[in-house]
N, C-alpha and C positions, 0 to 999 in steps of 0.2 A: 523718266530716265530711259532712256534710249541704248539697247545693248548691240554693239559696235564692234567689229575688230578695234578700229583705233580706240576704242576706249578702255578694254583690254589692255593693251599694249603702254597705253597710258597710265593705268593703274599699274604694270609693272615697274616700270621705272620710274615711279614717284621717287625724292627723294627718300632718305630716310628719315630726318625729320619729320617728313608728312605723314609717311608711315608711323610715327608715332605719337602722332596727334591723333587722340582715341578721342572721339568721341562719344558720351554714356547713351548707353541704349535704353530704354522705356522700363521701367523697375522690372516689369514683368516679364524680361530675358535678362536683365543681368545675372540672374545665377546660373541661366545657361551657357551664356559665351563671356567669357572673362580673355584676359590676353592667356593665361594658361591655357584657356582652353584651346585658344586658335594653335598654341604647338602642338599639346594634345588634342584632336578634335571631336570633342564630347557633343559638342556644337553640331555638327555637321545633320544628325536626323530631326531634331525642332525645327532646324532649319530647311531641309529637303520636304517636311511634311507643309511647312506655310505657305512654300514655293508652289508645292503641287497640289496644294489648295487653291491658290491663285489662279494656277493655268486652268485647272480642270472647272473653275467656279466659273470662268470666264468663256469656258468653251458652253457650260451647261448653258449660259446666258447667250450664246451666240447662235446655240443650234437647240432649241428647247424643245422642238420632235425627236429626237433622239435618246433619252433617258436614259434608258438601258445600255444603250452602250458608253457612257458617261458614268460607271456605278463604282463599287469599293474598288474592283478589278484594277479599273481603267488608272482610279487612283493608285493603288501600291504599283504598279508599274509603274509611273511617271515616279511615283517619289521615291521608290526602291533605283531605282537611276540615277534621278539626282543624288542621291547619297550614295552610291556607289561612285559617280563622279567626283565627288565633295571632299572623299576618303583617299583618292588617288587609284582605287579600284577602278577595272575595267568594267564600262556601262555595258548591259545587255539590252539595248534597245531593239534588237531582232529578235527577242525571245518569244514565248505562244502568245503574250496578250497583244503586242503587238498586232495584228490581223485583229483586235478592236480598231485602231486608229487608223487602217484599211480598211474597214468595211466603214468606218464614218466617214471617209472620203467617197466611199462608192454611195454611199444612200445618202449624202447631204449634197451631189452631186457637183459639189464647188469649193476643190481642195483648198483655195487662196479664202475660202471663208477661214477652214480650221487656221492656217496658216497666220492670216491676221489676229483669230481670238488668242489663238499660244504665244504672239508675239506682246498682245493688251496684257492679257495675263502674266506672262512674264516682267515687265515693266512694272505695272503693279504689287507683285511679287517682291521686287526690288526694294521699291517704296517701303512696304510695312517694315523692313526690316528694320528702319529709321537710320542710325547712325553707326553702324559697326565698323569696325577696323580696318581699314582699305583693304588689307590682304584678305577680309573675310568679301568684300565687297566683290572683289574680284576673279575670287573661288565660285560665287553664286556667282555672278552675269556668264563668266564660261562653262557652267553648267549649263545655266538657263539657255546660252546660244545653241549647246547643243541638242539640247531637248528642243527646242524650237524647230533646228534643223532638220532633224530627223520626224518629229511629228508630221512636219510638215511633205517629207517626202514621203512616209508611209499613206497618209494619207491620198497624196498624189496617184501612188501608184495604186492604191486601191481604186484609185476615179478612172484610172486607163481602160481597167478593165469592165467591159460592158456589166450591167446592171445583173444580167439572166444568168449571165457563166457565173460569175460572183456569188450568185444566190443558189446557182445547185452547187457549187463549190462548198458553202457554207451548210448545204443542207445534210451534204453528204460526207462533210468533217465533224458534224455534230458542234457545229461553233456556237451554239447555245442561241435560246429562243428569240432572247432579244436583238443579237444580229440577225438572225433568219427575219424577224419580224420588218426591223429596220429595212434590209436590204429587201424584200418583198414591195414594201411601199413604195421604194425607188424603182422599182423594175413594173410598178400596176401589176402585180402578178397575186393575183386570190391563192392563200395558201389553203390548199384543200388537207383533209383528214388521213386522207389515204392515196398511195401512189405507187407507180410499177414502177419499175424500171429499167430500161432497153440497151444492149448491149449491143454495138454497129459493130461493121467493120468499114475501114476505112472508107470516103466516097461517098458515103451517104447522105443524102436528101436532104438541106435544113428545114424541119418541118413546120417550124411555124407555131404560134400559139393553138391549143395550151400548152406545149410541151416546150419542157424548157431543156437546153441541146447544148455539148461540147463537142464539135465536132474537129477541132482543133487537137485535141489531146490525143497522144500516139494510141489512146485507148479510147475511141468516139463513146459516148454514154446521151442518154436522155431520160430526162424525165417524163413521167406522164400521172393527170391524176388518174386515180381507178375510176374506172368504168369510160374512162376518153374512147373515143375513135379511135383505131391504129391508121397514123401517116401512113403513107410511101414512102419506104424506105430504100429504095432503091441497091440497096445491098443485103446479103447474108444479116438479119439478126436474129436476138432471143431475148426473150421477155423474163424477167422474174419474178419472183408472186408479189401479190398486191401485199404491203404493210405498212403501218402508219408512218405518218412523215417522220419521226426521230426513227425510223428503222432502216431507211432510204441505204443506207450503206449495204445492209443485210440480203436487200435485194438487187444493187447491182453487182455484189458479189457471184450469187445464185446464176446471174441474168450469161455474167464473164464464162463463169465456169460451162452450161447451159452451150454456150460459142465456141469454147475450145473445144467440149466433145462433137461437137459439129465438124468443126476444121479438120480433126484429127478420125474422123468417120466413125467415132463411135456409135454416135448419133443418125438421124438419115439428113442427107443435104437436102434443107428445105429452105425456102427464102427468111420464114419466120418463123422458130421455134421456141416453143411453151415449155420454159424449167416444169410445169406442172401434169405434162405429157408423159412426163421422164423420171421420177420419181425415183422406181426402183437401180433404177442407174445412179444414180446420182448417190443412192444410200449405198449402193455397193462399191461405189468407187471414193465410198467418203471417207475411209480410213484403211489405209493399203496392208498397214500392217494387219488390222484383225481381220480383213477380209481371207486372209493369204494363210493365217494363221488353220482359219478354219478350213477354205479348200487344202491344205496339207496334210488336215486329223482326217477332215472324213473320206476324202479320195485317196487318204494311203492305201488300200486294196489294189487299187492301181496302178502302184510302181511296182506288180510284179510281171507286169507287160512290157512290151518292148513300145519303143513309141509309136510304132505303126499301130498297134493294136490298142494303146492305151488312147489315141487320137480316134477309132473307130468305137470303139467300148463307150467313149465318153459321149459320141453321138448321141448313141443307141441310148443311154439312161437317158438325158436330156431329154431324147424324144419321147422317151416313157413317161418320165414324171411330167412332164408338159403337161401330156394331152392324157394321158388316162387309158390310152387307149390299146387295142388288141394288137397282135404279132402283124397284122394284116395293113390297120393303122398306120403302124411304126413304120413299117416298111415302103407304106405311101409316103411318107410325109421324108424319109431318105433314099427315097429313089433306089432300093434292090429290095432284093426278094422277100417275098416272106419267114422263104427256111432259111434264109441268112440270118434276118434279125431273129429266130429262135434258136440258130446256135449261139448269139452272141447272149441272149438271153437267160440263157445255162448258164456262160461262164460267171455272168455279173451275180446271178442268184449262189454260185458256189463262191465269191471273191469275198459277198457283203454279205453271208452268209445271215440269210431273216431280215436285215435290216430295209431290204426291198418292201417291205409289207408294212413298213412301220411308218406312220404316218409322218411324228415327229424327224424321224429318220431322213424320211422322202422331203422333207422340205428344207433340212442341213444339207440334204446331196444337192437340190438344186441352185442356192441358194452359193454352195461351191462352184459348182458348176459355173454359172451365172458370173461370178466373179473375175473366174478364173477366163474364161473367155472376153471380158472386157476386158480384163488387166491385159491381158496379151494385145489387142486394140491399140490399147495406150500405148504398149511399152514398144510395142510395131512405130508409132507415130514419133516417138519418143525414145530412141534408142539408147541416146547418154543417159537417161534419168536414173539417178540413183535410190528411187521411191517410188517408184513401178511396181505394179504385182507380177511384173513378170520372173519364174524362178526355173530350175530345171528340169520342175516337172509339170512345167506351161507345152513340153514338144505334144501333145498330143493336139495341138492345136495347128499346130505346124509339122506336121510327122513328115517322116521320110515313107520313100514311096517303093522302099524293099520289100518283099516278100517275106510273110511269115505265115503262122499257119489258123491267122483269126480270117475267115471269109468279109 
């Protein structure tokens, strides 16, 4: 049986007569579909589940490398459809599993295969149902066409898309192993254990195996396994740390963030930057709120400075707890005097009264500090952002350049 618009259309306008020439179905569904049932449609899931037996028995038979992507899933999608179809419910055939029947079109590399076994399958589908009521007959074939239809274009449009982009697509959604797997065979690409991966910016060099590469996407990414060669990359990137292939996501996260304090100078401009150089940046600017929180408690000594002075004061600690070092020190490493930096020295040992000496202490001040000057960074590059650590008593980082009375 051959499913047809015109046969369709045939099956609607049968007389009524014909319509009511029932013929009995095989013992072992008549308690399911009775004529009551076809007004009520009780009928409708025994019937979606046989159908999508069919298709998917017939796809396994057409594409027998493939398994996995052929599993329970693949089934309650196709018969969760048809019986939404069956019921007069709106089908979801674009919903998540869908991108199974796309990546079976990209890793069987020959969407007119799926296409023809969902067209077998549906046919046969037909078949078993033996003899039911026309009106049921033709609730099934315009399901069935439409599942066909669309199977068949998901799959299509999974085949357009090259094999490689597909497969870090899939690696990087966590579309689960057996499409990673699938879609790996059709690309010849060895899935390694572990992988970086690289954050471009636009323009970049396609580098070639082993790295698998979107450079297409307004946000270019690559893959690489750990321990590869680094391409030429021919533009600004950054790398993220190495971790196992189901973490792939985690590291181009890292890899992005790693390029935006790049772009935005937080960072130094270098052609190719290591998320793993960067560390404490990266942990200070990793929650705005509790960074800001903190520079607020232990720099309040500070707002009772004017901004000129609380922007020289905040030097002066910084370069203390840095380095460790003496009034002589401090005073090399900010370019004035010595007796300047021991008068400012005074003031901060009267502000933080002891707390100067206290080790725990000296690493909450820095640690503010630290913060509080990145966040101004950002919030410089990023002036709309409403999640900046920039606050009012970021001026010492931007002081004004009046006269007061701190040297």
């Amino acid at each position: 049986m051959t499913i047809t618009r015109d046969r369709l259309e045939e099956a609607r306008n049968a007389p009524e007569a014909t319509q009511r020439r029932v013929q009995p179905w095989p013992a072992r569904r008549a308690a399911a579909v009775t004529r009551a049932a076809v007004q009520a449609p009780a009928w409708t899931w025994p019937v979606a589940r046989l159908l999508a037996d069919s298709v998917l028995g017939e796809l396994r038979h057409a594409l027998p490398a493939h398994p996995t992507l052929l599993d329970s899933r693949a089934w309650r999608f196709v018969a969760a459809n048809l019986h939404r179809t069956l019921t007069g419910e709106d089908a979801d055939w674009q919903g998540a599993d869908a991108e199974l029947f796309r990546t079976l079109g990209a890793a069987s590399g020959d969407p007119q295969l799926v296409a023809r076994a969902c067209s077998t399958g549906s046919r046969r589908g037909l078949a078993a149902l033996g003899q039911p009521p026309t009106g049921v007959v033709c609730a099934c074939a315009e399901a069935l066409f439409s599942c066909v239809e669309t199977l068949s274009a998901l799959a299509t449009a999974g085949a357009a898309v090259p094999a490689d982009k597909r497969l870090l697509e899939a690696i990087l959604t966590g579309a689960g192993a057996g499409n990673v797997e699938a879609l790996a065979r059709a690309a010849r690409w060895p899935l390694p254990d572990r992988v970086v991966l690289v954050a471009v910016e636009p323009g970049a060099a396609d580098p070639g195996a082993p790295a698998l590469a979107d450079l297409d996407d307004p946000h270019p990414r690559l893959l690489l396994p750990d321990g590869a060669k680094l391409p030429p990359f021919g533009v600004r990137a950054a790398l993220g740390p190495p971790v196992p292939l189901a973490d792939a996501a985690k590291s181009l996260d890292w890899a992005r963030r790693t390029l935006d304090l790049v772009r935005d100078g937080v960072l130094p401009d270098r052609p190719v930057t290591d998320w793993a150089d960067h560390l404490t940046t990266h942990w200070l600017l990793a929650d705005a709120f509790l960074t800001t929180t903190i520079a607020d408690q232990a720099l309040a000594p500070l707002d009772a400075l004017t901004a000129n002075q609380r922007a020289k004061a905040a030097d002066t600690l910084l370069a203390l707890i840095s380095t460790g070092g003496s009034a002589p020190e401090v005073a090399r490493l900010l370019g004035v005097h010595p007796q300047t930096v021991r008068h400012r020295l005074r003031l901060l040992t009267d502000l933080f009264d002891g707390r100067l000496t206290d080790p725990a202490e000296r690493l909450t001040l820095e640690i503010a500090l630290r913060s509080r000057k990145l966040g101004t960074i950002s919030a410089q590059a990023h002036p709309h952002a409403i999640d900046n650590l920039s606050t009012p008593r970021n001026e010492w980082l931007t002081p004004d350049r009046g006269s007061d009375s701190m040297p």
